[in-house]
C-alpha positions as CSV (number, residue, x, y, z in Angstrom):
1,X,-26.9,-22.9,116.2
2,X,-29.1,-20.1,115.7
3,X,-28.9,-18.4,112.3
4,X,-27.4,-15.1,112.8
5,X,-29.0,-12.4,110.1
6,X,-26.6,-9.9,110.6
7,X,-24.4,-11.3,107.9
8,X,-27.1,-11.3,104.8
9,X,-26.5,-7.3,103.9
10,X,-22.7,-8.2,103.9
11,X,-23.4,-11.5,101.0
12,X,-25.9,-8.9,99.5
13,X,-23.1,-6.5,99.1
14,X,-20.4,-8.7,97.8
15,X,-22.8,-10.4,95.2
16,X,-23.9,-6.9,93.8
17,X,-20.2,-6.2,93.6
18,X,-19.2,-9.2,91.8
19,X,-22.4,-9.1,89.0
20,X,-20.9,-4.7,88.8
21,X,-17.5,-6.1,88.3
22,X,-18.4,-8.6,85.2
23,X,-20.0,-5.8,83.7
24,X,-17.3,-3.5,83.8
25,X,-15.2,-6.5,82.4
26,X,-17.2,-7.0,79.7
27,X,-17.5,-3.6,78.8
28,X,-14.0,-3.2,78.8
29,X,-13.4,-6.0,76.7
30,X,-15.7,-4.9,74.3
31,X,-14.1,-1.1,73.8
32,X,-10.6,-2.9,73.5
33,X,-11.3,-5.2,71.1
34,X,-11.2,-4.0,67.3
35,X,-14.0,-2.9,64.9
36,X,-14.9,-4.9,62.4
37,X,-15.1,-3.4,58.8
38,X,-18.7,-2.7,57.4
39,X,-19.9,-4.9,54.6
40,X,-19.6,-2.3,51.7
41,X,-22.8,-1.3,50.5
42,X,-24.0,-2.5,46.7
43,X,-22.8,0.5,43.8
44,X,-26.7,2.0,42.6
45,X,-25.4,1.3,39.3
46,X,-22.6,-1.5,38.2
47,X,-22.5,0.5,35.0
48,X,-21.9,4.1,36.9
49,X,-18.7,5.6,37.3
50,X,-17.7,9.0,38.8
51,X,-14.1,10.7,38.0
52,X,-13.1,14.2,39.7
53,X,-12.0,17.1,37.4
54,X,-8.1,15.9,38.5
55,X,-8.8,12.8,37.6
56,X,-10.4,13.7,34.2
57,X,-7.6,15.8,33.0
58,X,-5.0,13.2,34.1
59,X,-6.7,10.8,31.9
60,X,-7.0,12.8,28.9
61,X,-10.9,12.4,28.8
62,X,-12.2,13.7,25.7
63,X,-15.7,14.1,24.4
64,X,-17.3,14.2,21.1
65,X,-20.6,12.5,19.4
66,X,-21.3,9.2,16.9
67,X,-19.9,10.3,13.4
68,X,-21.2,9.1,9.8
69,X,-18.7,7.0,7.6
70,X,-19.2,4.9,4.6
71,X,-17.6,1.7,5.9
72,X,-16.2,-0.9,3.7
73,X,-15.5,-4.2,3.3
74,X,-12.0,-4.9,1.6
75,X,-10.4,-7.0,0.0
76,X,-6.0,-7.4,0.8
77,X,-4.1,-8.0,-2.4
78,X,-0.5,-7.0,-3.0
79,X,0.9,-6.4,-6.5
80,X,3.1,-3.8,-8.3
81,X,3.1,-1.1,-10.4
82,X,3.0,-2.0,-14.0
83,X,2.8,-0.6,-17.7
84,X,0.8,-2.1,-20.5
85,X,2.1,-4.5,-22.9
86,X,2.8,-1.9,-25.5
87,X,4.2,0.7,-23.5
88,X,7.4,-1.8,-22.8
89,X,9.6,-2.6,-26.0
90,X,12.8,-5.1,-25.7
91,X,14.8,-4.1,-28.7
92,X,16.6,-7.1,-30.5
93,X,18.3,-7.9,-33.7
94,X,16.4,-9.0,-36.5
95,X,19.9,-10.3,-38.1
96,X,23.0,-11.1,-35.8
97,X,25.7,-9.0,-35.9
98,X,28.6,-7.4,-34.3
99,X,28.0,-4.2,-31.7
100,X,29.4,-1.3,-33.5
101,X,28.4,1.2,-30.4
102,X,26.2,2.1,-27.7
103,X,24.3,5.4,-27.8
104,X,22.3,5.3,-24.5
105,X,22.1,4.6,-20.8
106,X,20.0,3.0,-18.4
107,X,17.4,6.0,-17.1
108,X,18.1,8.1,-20.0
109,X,14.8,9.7,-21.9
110,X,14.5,8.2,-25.8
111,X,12.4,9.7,-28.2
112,X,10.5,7.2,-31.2
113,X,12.8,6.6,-33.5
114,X,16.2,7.7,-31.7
115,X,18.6,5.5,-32.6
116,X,20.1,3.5,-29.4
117,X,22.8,1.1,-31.3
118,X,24.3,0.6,-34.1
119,X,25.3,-3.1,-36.2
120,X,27.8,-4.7,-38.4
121,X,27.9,-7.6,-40.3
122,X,29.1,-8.8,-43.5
123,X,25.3,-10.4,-43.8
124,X,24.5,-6.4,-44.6
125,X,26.6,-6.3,-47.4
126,X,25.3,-8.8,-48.9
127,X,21.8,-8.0,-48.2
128,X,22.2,-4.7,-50.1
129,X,24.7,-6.2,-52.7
130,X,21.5,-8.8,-53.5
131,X,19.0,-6.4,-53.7
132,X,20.9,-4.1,-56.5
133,X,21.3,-7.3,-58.4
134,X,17.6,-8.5,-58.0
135,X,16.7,-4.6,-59.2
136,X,19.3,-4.9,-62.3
137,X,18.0,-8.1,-63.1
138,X,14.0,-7.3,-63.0
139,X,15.0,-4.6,-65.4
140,X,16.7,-6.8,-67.5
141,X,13.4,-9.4,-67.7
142,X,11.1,-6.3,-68.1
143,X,12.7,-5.3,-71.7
144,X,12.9,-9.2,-72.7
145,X,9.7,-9.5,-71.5
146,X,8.5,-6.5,-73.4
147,X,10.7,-8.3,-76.6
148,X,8.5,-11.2,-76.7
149,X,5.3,-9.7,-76.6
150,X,6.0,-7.6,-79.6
151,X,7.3,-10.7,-81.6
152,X,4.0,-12.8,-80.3
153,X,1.7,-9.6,-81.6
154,X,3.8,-10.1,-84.8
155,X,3.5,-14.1,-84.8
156,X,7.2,-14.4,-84.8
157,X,8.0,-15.6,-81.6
158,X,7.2,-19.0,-79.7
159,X,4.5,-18.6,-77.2
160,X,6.6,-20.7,-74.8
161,X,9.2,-18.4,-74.6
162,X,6.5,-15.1,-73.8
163,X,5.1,-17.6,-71.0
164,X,8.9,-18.2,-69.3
165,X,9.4,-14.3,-69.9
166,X,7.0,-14.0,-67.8
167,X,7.5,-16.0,-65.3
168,X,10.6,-15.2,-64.8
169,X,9.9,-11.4,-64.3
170,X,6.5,-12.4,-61.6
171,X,9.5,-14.5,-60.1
172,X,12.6,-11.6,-59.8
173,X,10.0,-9.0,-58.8
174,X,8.9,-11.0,-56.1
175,X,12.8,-11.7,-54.9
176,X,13.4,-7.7,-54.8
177,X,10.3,-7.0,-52.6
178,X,11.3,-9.7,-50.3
179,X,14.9,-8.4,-50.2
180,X,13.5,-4.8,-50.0
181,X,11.3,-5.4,-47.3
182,X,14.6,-7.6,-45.1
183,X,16.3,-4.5,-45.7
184,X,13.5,-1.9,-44.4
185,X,13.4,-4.7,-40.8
186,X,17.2,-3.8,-40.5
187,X,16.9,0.0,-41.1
188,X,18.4,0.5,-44.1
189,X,17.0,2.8,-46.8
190,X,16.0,1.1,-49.3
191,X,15.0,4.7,-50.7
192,X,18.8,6.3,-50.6
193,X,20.0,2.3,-51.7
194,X,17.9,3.1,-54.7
195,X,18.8,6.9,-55.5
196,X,22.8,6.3,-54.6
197,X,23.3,2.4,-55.2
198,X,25.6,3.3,-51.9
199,X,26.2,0.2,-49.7
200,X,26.4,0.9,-45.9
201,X,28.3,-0.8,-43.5
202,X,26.3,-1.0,-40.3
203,X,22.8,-0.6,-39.1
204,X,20.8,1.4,-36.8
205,X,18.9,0.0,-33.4
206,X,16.0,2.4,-33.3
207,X,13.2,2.5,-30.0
208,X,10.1,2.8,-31.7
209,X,8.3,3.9,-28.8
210,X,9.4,7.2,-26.8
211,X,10.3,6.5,-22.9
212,X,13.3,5.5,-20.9
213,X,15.8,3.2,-20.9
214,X,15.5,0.3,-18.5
215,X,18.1,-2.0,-19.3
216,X,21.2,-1.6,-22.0
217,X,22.4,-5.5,-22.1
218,X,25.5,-4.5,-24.5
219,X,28.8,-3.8,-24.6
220,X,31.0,-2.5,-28.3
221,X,32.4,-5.8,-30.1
222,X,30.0,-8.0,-28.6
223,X,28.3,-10.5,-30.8
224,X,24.4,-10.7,-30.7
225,X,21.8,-13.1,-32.0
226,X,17.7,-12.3,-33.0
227,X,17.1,-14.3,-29.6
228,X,19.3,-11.5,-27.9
229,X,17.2,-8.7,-25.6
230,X,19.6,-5.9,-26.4
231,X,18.0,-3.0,-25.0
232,X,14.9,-2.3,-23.2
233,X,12.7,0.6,-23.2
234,X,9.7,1.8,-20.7
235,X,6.9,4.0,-21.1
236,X,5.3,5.3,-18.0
237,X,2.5,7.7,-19.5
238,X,0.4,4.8,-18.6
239,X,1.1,3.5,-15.3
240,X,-1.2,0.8,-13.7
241,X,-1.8,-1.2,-11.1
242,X,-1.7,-5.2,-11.4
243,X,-2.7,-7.2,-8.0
244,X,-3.3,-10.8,-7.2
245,X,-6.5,-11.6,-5.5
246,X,-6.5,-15.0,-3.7
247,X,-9.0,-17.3,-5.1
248,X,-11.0,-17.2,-2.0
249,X,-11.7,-13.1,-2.3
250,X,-12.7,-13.0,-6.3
251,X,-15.8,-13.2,-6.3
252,X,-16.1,-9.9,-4.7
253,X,-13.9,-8.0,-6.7
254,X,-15.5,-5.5,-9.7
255,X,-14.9,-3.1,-12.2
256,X,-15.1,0.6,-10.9
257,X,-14.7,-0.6,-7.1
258,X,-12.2,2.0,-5.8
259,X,-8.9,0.9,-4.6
260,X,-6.4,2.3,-1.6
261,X,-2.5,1.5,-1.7
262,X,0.5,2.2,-0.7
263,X,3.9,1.7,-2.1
264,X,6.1,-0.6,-0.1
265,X,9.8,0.9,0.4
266,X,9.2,3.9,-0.8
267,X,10.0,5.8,2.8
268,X,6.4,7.3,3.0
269,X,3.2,6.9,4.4
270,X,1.3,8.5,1.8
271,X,-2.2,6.3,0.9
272,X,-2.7,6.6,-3.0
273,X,-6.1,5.0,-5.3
274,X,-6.7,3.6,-8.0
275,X,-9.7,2.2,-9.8
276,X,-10.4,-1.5,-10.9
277,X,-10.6,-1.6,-14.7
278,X,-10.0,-5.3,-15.5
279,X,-10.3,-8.5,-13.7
280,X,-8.7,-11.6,-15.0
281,X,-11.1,-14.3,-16.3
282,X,-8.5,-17.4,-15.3
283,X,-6.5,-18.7,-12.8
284,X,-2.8,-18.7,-11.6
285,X,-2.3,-22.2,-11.6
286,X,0.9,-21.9,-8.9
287,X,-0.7,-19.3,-6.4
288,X,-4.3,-19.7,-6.9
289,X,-4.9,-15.9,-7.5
290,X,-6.7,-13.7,-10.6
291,X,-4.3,-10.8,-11.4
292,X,-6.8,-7.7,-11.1
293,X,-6.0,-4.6,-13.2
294,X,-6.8,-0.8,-11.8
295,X,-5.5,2.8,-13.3
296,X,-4.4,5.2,-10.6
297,X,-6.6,8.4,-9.9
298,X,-5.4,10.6,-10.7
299,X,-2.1,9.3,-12.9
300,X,0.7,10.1,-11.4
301,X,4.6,10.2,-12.5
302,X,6.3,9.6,-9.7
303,X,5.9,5.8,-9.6
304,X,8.0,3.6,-10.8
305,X,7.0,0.3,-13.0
306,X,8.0,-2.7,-11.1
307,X,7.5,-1.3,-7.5
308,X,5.5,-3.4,-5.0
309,X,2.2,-2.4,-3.5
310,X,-0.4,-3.1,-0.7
311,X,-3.5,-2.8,-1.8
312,X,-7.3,-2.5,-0.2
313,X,-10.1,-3.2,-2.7
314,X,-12.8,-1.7,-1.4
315,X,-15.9,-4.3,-2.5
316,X,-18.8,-3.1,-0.3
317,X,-20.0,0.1,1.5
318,X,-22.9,1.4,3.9
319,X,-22.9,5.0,6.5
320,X,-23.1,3.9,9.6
321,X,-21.8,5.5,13.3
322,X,-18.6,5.2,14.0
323,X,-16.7,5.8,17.1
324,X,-12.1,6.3,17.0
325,X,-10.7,2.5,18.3
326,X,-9.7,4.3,21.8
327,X,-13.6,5.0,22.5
328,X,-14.2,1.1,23.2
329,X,-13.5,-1.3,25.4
330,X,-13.6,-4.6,23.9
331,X,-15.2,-7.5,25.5
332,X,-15.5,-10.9,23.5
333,X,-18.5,-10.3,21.0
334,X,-19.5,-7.7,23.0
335,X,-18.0,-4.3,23.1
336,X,-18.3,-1.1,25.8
337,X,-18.6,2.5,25.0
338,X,-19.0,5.8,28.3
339,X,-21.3,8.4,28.1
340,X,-21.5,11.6,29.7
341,X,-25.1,10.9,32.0
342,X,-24.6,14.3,34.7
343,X,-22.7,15.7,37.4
344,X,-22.8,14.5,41.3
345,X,-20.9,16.8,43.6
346,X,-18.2,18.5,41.0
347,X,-17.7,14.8,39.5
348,X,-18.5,13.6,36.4
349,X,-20.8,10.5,36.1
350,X,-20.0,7.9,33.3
351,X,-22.2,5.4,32.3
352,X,-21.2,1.8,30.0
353,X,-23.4,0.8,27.3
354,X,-23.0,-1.8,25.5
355,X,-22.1,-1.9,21.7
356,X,-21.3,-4.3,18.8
357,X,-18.4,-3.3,16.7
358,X,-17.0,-4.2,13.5
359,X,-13.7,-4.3,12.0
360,X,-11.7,-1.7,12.4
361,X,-10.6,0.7,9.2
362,X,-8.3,3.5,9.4
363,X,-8.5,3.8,13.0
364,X,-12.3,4.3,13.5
365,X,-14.9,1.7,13.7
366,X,-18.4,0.8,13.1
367,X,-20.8,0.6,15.9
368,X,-24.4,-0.5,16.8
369,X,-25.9,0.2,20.1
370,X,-28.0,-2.2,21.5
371,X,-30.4,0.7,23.4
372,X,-31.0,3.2,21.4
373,X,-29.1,6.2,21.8
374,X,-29.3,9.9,19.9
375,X,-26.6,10.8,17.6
376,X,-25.6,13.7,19.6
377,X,-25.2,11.7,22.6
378,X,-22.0,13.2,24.4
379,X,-19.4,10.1,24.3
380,X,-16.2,9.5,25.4
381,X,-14.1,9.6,22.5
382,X,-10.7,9.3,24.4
383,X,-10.1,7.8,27.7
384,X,-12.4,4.9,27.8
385,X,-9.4,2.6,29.0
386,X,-9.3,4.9,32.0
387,X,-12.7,4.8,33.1
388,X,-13.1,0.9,32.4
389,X,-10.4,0.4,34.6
390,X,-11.7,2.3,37.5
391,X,-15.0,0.6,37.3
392,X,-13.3,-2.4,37.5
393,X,-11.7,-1.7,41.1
394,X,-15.2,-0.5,41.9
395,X,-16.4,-4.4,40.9
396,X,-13.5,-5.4,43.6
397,X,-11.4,-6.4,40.3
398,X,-7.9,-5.7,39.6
């Protein structure tokens, strides 16, 4: 069969239509489907962060610079406030007796010498009445001693008897001092005993130190013994502190290293000093712990002995930069401070650098920049939690 070529431009045509329709397909195809997200490009600086104006004054962003501080080491110690030895009396009875009555009150002001109780005891009777005795006797072995010395300068008398005249005198005298002297312990005159021969009945508790009353462990009729603390009686014109410093810390406590405390329970927050003056030479054998001694600067009055304290020794100091806690962001041993570095399009740029920090005092703390930076460097002082967390999201964090 012949081949017949008038059917070749019709093939032609259909194959061009065919490859023109698979095109189109494909082209279609493509348009419909969806884009694929772009890989986001690499941040110019990891350490870069830019915040709007809005943004800044939402966060509270505040600037400032490095500041100079004599940071300290310290020492914790708690204690209470204390008064010396002999600033604190406990009056007692030097001879029991009966309470006759009670002339104070617990926080009442006492003057030396006021008297605070009085005593009665048939034991003072005869006290006195042995000491007028003693007195008329000694005067007795005076004249008989005075007898046999004229009769020995005469050779009339026995020396025997000028040697047990004598003795007997050395003996009496000494039994009227010793009687006198009981008597003077228990407040009695011995003076007015002497010039009236008047016995009293009861005797006088004096304070022999000026203060106020702490305690009054008495009552009228009650019986008391020497071993009895009847009243007690505080100073406070010498208030001090006394700390226990764990065994541990010692060794770097002094004498003149300053001191920062407060008083527990006292409903402030007011942060008082005081100066180390005395460190103890031995140990608690219980708690482990030296008791440190340190007078407040300046005194002050309106503490009260036996109130507890925190204390602070401060043992060490150097100036260094310092920067308010808020300013850094910590990171392990590592820490992260922003600085101001410029503005791009209205927004300000914030770059991290890296710090080491200390411990933190009073709310600001020690820092040492690892590249060095001028202490005028514009810092973020406030807001630092801010601008870490938006350079987080930036690092595809959370």
């Amino acid at each position: 069969m012949p081949f017949n070529f008038k059917f070749y431009p019709v093939l032609g045509a259909l194959a061009l239509l065919t490859a023109c329709g698979s095109k189109a397909g494909d082209a279609a195809k493509t348009a419909d489907a969806p884009a694929q997200p772009a890989a986001p490009a690499a941040p110019a600086n990891p350490d870069q962060i830019s915040v709007s104006p809005a943004q800044e004054k939402a966060a509270g962003i505040t600037f400032g610079t490095f500041e100079r501080q004599n940071m300290t080491t310290e020492v914790q110690a708690n204690g209470s406030v204390e008064v010396p030895p002999q600033n604190r009396v406990s009056i007692t009875a030097v001879l029991g007796g009966y309470v006759q009555s009670v002339a104070v009150l617990p926080g009442e002001r006492v003057r030396a010498g006021a008297t605070v109780a009085t005593l009665r005891s048939p034991e003072y009777l005869t006290m006195q009445q042995n000491y007028l005795q003693s007195k008329a006797k000694v005067r007795f072995l005076a004249e008989d001693l005075e007898r046999q010395r004229i009769l020995d300068v005469e050779d009339v008398g026995a020396k025997r008897k000028l040697q047990m005249a004598r003795a007997d005198y050395a003996t009496e005298q000494a039994t009227l001092r010793a009687t006198a002297a009981q008597l003077r312990l228990l407040g009695i005159s011995v003076a007015r005993l002497d010039a009236t021969g008047q016995i009293v009945q009861s005797v006088p508790l004096v304070s022999p130190i000026a203060g106020y009353v702490k305690a009054v462990n008495i009552n009228p009729g009650q019986y008391v013994g020497p071993q009895d603390v009847l009243v007690e009686v505080l100073n406070r014109d010498d208030l001090h502190l006394e700390l226990k410093v764990f065994e541990k810390d010692v060794a770097q406590v002094k004498v003149g290293q300053k001191i920062l405390f407060k008083v527990q329970n006292a409903g402030r927050d007011e942060e008082l000093t005081a100066r180390v003056f005395l460190v103890g030479k031995a140990f608690d054998d219980n708690a482990r712990t030296v008791r440190v001694h340190a007078h407040l600067e300046p005194e002050r009055t309106d503490l009260l002995p036996g109130q507890f304290v925190a204390a602070r020794i401060q043992t060490a100091g150097a100036r260094v930069r310092t920067l308010p806690e808020e300013a850094l962001i910590q990171a392990g041993e590592l820490s992260y401070i922003f600085r101001a570095v410029g503005q791009d399009s209205g927004r300000t740029v914030f770059r991290r650098v890296k710090v080491r920090a200390g411990a933190p005092q009073h709310g600001d703390v020690a820092v040492a920049v690892l590249d060095p930076l001028s202490d005028t460097t514009r810092l973020v002082r406030k807001g630092a939690y801010f601008l870490d967390a938006e350079l987080r999201k930036g690092e595809g964090g959370d």
